[in-house]
VODRENTI-320619 format. One line per 3 residues: their letters; for each residue x, y, z negated of C-alpha. Coordinates in steps of 0.1 Angstrom, whole numbers, plus 5000, padded with zeros to 4 digits. Layout:
<nodes>
a) X Y Z ~ ...
</nodes>
This chain:
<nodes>
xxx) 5000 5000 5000 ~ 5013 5034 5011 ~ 5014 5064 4980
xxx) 4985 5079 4999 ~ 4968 5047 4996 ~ 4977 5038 4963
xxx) 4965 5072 4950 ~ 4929 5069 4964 ~ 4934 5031 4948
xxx) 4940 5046 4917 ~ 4917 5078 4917 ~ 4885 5051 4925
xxx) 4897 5029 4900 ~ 4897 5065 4872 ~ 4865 5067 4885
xxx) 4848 5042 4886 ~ 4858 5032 4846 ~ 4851 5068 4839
xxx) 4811 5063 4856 ~ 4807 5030 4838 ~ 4821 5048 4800
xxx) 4796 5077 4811 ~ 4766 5057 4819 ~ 4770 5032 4792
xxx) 4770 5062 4765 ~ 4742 5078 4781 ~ 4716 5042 4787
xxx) 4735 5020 4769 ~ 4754 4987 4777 ~ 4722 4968 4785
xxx) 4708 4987 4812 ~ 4746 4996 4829 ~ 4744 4981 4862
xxx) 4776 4981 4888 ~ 4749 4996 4914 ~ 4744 5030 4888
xxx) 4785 5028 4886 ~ 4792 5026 4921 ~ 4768 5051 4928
xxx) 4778 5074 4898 ~ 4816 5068 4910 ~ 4802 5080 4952
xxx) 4817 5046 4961 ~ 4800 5012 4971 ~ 4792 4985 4946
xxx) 4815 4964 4973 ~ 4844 4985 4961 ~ 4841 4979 4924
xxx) 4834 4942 4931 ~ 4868 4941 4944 ~ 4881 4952 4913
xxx) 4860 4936 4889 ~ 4843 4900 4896 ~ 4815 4913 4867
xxx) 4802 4941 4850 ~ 4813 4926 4818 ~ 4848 4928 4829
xxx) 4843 4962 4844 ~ 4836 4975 4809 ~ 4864 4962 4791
xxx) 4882 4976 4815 ~ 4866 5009 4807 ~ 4868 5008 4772
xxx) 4902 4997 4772 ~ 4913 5026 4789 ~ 4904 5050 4759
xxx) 4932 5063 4741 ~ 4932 5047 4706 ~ 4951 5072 4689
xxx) 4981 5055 4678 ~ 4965 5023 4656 ~ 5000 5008 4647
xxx) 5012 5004 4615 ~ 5041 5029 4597 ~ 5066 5013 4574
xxx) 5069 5037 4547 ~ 5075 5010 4519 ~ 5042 5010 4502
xxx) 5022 4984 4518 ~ 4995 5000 4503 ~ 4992 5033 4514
xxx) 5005 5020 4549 ~ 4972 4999 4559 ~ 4949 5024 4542
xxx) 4964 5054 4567 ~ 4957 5023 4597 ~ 4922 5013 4589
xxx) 4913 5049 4580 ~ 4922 5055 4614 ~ 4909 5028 4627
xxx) 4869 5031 4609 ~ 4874 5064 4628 ~ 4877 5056 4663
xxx) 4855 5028 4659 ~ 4831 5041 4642 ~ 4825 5072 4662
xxx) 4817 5081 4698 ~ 4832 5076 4722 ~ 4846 5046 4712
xxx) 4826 5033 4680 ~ 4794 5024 4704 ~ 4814 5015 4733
xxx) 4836 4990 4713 ~ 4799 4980 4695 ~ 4788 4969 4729
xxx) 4819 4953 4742 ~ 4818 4927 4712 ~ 4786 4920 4722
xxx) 4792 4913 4755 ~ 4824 4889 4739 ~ 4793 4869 4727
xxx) 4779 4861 4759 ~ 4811 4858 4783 ~ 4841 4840 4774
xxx) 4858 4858 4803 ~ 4855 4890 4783 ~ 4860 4875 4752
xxx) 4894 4859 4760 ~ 4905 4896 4776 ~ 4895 4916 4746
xxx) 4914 4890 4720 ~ 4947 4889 4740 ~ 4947 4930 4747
xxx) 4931 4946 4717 ~ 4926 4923 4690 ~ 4957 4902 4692
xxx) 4978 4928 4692 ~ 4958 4946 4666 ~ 4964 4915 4647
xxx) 5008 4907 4650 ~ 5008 4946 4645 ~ 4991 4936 4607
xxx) 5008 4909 4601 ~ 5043 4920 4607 ~ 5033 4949 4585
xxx) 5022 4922 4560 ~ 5056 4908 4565 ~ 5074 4935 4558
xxx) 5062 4941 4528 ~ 5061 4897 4516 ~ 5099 4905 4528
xxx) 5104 4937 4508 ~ 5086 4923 4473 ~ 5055 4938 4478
xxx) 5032 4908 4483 ~ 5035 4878 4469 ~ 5063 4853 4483
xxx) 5033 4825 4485 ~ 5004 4849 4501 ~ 4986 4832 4536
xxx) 4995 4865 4553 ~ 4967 4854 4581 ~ 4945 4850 4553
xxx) 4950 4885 4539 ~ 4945 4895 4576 ~ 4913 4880 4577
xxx) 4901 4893 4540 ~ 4911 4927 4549 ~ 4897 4934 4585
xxx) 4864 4910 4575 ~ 4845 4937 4554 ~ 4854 4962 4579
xxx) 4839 4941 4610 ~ 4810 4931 4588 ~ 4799 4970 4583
xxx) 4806 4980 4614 ~ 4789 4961 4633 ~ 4762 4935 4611
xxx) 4755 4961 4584 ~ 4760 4994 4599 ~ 4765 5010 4566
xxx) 4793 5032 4566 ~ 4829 5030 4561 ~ 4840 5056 4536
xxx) 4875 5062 4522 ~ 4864 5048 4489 ~ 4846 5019 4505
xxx) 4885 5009 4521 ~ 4902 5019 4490 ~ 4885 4993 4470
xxx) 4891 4963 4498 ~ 4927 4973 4494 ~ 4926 4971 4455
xxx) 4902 4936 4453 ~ 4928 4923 4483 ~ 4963 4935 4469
xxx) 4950 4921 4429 ~ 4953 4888 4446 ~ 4982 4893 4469
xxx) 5001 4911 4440 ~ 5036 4892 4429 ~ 5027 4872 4397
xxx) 5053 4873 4366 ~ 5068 4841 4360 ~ 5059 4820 4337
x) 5082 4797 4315
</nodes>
């Protein structure tokens, strides 16, 4: 493909995720269709098909594209303080437009097609995931957690209550809310004395 080519490759692509973003905010997931894309993008629903085999895929895609605003972890050396600053951030962009209703009906399409499910675990939520658990290892490493602590375990204890008010609940996520998952979480991940 020429630059020239590649461009207009490129510019179609921008817009045809940017019509599918704009259209599933405005009618929701349910009712996006690639005919109201392709017509919203001023291209034919040929040329999105020939970038995406469904409109599942399409919105991944889509969503995908959205900046996340930097979820990784820092390493300051309090464990602690470290994860609340990430799922803070996190709750945020998730729990907000754009991306909280997007990302709302992109797991529920995960539900229904396995293609889109397998493509959101290895490019958001497995990365998500190693990004947690080296953080987790880092601070086992440093002292911080206890030498014995299932670090997938502690993944799953802390991102559960998170995922469960997001999206079965729908009850907020406040500061104090993720404040107390960290302190019922680290109480059990928390070095133990020795005992003679």
């Amino acid at each position: 493909m020429t630059d020239g080519r590649a461009s207009r490759h490129d510019n179609r692509t921008e817009a045809i995720m940017r019509a599918a973003l704009d259209l599933a905010l405005e009618v929701g997931y349910a009712k996006l269709s690639i005919e109201a894309v392709a017509t919203r993008a001023g291209v034919g629903k040929h040329t999105v098909y020939r970038r995406w085999s469904s409109r599942g895929l399409l919105f991944l895609d889509a969503v995908l594209s959205l900046d996340t605003g930097g979820l990784s972890h820092p390493n300051t050396g309090d464990v602690v303080a470290d994860l609340r600053e990430t799922m803070t951030k996190a709750v945020n962009l998730l729990g907000q437009p754009p991306w909280g209703p997007l990302y709302q009906a992109l797991i529920g399409e995960a539900q229904h097609d396995p293609e889109v499910a397998a493509a959101l675990n290895r490019r958001f939520i497995e990365p998500q995931t190693a990004d947690t658990l080296a953080r987790l290892k880092a601070a086992k490493d440093q002292g911080e957690i206890a030498p014995d602590f299932d670090l997938d375990l502690a993944f799953g204890i802390l991102s559960g209550p998170l995922y469960y008010r997001l999206l079965i609940t729908q009850q907020p996520i406040t500061d104090d809310y993720i404040g107390r998952v960290l302190q019922a979480v680290f109480a059990g991940m928390s070095p133990r004395p020795q005992t003679r």
